[in-house]
C-alpha positions in Angstrom: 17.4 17.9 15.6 14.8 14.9 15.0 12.3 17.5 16.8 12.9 20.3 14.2 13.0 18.0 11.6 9.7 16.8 12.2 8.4 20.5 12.6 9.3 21.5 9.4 8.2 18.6 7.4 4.8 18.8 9.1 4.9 22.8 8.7 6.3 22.0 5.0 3.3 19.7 4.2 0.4 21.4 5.4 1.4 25.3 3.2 1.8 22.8 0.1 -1.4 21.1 0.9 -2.9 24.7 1.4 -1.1 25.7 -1.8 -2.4 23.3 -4.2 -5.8 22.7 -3.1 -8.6 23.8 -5.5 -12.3 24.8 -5.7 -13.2 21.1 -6.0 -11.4 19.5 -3.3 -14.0 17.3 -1.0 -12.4 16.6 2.4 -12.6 12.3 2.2 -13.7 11.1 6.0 -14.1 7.3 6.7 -16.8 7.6 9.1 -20.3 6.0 10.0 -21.6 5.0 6.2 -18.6 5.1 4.6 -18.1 2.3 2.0 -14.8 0.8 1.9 -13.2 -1.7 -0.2 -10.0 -3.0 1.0 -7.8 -5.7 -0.7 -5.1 -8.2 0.8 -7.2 -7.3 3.8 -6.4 -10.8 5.5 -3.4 -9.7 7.3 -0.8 -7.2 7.6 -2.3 -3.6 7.2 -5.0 -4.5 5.4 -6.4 -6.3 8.0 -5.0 -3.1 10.2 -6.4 -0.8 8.2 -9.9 -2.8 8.3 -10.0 -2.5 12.2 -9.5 1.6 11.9 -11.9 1.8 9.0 -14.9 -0.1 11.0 -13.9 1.5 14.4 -14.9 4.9 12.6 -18.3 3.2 11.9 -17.4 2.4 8.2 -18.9 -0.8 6.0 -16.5 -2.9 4.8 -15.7 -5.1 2.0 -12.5 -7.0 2.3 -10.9 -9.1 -0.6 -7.8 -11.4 -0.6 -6.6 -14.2 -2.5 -6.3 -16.3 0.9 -10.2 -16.8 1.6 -10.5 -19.0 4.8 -7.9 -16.5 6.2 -10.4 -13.3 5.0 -13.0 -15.4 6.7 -11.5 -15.6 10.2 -10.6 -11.8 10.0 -13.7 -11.0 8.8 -15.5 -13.1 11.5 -13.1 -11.6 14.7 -14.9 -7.9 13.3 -17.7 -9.0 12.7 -17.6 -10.2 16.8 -16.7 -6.1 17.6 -18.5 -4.3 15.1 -22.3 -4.3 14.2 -21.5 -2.6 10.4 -22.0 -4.4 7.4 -19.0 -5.9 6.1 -18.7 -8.5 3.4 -16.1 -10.9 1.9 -14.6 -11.5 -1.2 -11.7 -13.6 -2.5 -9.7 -12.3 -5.1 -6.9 -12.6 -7.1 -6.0 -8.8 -8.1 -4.4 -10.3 -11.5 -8.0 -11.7 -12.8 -9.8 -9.3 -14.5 -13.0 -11.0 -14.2 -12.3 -11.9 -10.6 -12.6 -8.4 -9.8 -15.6 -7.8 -12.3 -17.2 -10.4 -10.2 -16.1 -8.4 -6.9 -17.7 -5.2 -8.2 -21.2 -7.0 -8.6 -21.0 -8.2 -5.6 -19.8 -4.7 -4.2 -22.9 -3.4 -6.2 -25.3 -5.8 -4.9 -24.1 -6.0 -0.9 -23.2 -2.3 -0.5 -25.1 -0.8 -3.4 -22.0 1.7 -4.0 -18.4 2.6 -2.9 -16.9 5.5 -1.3 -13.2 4.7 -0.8 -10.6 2.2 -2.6 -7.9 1.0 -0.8 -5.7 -1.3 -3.1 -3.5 -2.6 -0.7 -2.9 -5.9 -2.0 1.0 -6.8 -2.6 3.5 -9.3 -2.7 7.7 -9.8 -3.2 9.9 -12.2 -4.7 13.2 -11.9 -3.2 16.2 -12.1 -5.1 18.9 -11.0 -7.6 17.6 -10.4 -11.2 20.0 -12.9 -13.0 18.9 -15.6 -10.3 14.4 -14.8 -10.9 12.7 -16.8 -13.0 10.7 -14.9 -15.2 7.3 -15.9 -14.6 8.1 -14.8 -10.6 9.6 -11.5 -11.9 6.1 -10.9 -14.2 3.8 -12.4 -11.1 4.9 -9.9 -8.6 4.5 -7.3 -11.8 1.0 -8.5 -12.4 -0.2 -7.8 -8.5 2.0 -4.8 -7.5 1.3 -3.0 -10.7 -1.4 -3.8 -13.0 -3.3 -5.3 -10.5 -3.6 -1.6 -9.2 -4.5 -0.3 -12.7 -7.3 -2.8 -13.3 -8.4 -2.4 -9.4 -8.8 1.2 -10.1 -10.3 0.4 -14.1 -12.9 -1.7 -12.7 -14.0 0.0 -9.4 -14.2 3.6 -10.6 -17.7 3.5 -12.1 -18.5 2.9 -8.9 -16.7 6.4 -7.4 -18.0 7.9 -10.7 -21.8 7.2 -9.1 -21.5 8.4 -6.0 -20.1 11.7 -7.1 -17.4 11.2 -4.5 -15.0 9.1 -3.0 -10.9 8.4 -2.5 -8.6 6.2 -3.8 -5.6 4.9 -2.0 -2.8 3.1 -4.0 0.2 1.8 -2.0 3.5 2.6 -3.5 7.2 2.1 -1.0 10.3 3.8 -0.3 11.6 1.7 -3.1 9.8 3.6 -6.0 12.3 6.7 -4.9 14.9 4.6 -4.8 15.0 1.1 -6.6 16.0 -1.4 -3.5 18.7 -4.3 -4.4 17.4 -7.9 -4.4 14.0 -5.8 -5.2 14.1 -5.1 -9.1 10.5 -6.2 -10.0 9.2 -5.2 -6.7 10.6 -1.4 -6.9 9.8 -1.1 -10.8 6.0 -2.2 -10.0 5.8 0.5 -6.9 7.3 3.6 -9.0 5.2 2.7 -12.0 2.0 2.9 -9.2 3.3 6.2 -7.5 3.7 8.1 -11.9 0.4 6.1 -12.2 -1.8 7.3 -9.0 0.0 11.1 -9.8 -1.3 11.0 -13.5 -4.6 9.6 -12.3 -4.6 12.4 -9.5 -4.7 14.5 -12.1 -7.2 13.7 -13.9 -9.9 12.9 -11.3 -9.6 16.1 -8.7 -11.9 18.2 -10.5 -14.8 15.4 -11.0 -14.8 15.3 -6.8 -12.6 12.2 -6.5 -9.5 12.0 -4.7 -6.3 10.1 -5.4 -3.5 9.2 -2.4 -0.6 7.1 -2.6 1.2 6.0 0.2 4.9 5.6 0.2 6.4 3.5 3.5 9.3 1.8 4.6 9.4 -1.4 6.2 5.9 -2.3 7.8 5.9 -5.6 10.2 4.3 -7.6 8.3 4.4 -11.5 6.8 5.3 -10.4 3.7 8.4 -11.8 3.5 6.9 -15.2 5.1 4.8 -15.1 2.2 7.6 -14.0 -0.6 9.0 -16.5 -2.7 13.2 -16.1 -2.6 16.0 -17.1 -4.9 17.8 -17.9 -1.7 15.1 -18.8 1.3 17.9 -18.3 3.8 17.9 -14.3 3.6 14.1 -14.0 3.8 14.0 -16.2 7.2 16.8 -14.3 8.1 14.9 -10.9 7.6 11.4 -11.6 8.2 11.6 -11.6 11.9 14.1 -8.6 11.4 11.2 -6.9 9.7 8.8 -7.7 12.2 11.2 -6.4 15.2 12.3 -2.7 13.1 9.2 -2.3 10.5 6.7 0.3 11.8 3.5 -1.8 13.0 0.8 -2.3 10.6 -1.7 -0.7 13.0 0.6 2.7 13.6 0.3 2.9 9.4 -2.7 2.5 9.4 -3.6 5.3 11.6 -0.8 7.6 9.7 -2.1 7.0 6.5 -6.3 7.7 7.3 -4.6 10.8 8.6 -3.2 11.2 5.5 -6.7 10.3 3.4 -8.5 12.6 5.6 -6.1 15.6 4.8 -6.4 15.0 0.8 -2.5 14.3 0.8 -1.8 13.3 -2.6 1.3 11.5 -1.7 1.7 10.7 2.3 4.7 9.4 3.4 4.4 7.6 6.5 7.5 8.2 8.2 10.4 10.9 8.2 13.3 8.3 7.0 10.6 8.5 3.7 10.8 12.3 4.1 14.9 11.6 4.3 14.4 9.7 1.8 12.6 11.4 -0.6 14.7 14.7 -0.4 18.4 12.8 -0.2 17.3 11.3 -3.8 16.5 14.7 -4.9 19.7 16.9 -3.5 22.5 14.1 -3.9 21.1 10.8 -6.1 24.5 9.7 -6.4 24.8 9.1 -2.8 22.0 6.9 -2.6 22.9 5.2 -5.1 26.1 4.6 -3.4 24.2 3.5 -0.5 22.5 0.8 -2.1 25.5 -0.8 -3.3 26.0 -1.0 0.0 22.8 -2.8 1.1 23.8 -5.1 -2.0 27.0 -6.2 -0.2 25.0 -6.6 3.3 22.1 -8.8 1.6 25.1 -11.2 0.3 25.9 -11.5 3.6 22.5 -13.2 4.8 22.9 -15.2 1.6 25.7 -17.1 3.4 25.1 -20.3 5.7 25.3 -19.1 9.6 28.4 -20.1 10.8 28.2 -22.9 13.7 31.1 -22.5 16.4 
């Protein structure tokens, strides 16, 4: 059954992709030359997906908020790979932190081919238990930290004639997770965003993907701030054991990129996902109640025999 399943999505995928492909489409390859800005590239799958990029032979300029970590990542490819790749530390919220990043983009690489806006973070919690400032933080990064990403670095696509963008949406934009309000509301608004900007870019020659993923084993809850920091050390190593590993998604999604997928989800529990929420919402809905009542669970002291 998990066989036929995946037949059919894959079958499913490729006659849509076939379908709705126009005149204009350029086929995006991250290969020898290729120009690739990736942020919150210090760990996690960005630092997964700069390993795949530069083993295709692709420059690289990697920007996160945590610099001395960029600079050790950078330093380990720098030790494999003889490509040009660059560093930059940014904070995706600052507008003129990344007007500063596309000069030196400009001036290092003299252009960009592909943007992967990767950078993210959580804050755990129940909504009546956030502060606001942490609800509109994880707002300013996960959302408009994507829209002034792709604002600022466009020109840049706009130049070369060419190029892909890559926004990273989650399993939460189809359905909002519990404990996740600001985190799901920023990933749906970056999956209508990255469709509308689809749109409106595939007939000047650049592409638009957004990737939609479950859980990826990555630090991210290590790094999240939490209304309750006993259920995110609780499920941080969970994450780490079940989540998909950062360098399996970053393989699926260049795949993906190299295809033209608008939207690729990673894995078929998004597939499951994706078509559950559209045959029977009320179900999943249902379902997340559940997950509610489970998460109060980790929210309880372990009990000592």
């Amino acid at each position: 059954m998990h066989t036929q399943l995946h037949r059919v999505h894959g079958r499913s995928r490729a006659f849509l992709d076939r379908l709705f492909s126009a005149k204009h489409t350029t086929v995006t390859a991250i290969n020898a030359g290729s120009r690739v800005l990736i942020t919150g590239a210090a760990g996690g799958l960005g630092l997964a997906l700069a390993h795949a990029s530069a083993a295709r032979g692709a420059h690289l300029a990697l920007a996160d908020v945590r610099g001395d970590t960029l600079e050790c990542a950078a330093t380990d490819l720098r030790a494999h790979h003889q490509q040009r790749i660059t560093t930059h530390q940014l904070d995706v919220a600052d507008h003129h932190q990344l007007q500063r990043v596309r000069n030196e983009i400009l001036e290092a690489h003299g252009g960009l081919d592909i943007l992967l806006n990767n950078a993210g973070m959580t804050h755990y919690g129940r909504f009546d238990q956030l502060e606001l400032a942490d609800i509109e933080r994880v707002l300013e990064v996960n959302c408009r930290g994507v829209v002034r990403g792709c604002h600022t670095f466009l020109p840049l696509l706009q130049a070369s004639k060419s190029g892909h963008i890559v926004n990273m949406s989650s399993m939460a934009a189809i359905s909002g997770m519990p404990r996740q309000s600001a985190y799901s509301a920023a990933k749906a608004a970056v999956r209508a965003f990255s469709e509308a900007l689809a749109a409106e870019l595939r007939t000047r020659g650049i592409r638009v993907s957004w990737m939609v993923a479950g859980p990826i084993a990555t630090d991210i809850l290590n790094h999240a701030g939490s209304s309750n920091g006993r259920v995110t050390t609780r499920l941080g190593p969970l994450l780490k054991r079940r989540g998909l590993s950062p360098q399996r998604a970053a393989q699926k999604l260049i795949r993906g990129i190299e295809r033209n997928r608008g939207e690729i989800r990673l894995t078929i529990s998004c597939e499951l996902m994706y078509q559950l929420h559209r045959l029977c919402p009320s179900l999943v809905r249902r379902s997340m109640v559940v997950i509610d009542r489970l998460a109060s669970r980790f929210e309880q002291p372990k009990q000592v025999p």
